[in-house]
N, C-alpha and C positions, 0 to 999 in steps of 0.2 A: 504493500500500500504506500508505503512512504517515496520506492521510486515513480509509481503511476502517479502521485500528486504531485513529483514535479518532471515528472518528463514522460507521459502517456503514454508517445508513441513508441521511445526508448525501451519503455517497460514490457513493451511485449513482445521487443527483439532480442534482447540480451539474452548471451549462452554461456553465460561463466561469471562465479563470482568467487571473488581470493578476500579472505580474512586473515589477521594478520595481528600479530600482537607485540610491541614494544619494537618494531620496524626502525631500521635508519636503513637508509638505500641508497645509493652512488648512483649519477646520472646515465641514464642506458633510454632506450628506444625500444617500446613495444615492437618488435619487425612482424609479429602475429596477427597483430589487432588490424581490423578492414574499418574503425572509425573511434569514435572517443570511447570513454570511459566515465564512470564517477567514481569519487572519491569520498569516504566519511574519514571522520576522525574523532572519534572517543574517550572520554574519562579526563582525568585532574593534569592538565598541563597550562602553561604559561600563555596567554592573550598573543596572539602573533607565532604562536610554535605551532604543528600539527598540521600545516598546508600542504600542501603539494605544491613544487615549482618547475614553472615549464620554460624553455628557452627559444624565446621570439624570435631570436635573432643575436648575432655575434656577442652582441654588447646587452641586449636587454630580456631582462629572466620575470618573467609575469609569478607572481606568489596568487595561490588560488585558498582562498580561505575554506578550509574545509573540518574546522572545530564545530563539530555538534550540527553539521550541515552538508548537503550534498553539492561537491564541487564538480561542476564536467571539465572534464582535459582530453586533449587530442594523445594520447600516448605514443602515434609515429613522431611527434618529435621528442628532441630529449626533454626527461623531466626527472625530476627526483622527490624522492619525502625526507 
């Protein structure tokens, strides 16, 4: 329920879902994924930690607020948690 209320049509394509617990990840590129993704991020951490970061381009890295909220990211580019 909590993805059909924010992304309907998302909700009834997706075919995999990874959970994950106390996570740190080095920047890599989904090369599997055929389109975005979301992202949650759960429990007692610091206001501005727990995003996902994707890289726009050479110089500029987008932070995707994803504390306590679903954030979409395109995973063919680089990103990291």
């Amino acid at each position: 329920d909590a993805m059909k209320s924010v992304d309907p049509i998302f909700s009834t394509q997706y075919t995999a879902l990874a959970l994950t617990h106390n996570f740190e990840g080095s920047p890599h590129i989904d090369r599997q994924n055929v389109g975005p993704f979301y992202g949650l991020a759960l429990g007692e951490f610091d206001d501005g930690t727990g995003g996902i970061m994707v890289e726009c381009s050479a110089r500029v890295v987008a932070v995707v607020n994803t504390k306590n909220r679903l954030g979409k990211v395109d995973g063919r580019y680089p990103h990291w948690v």
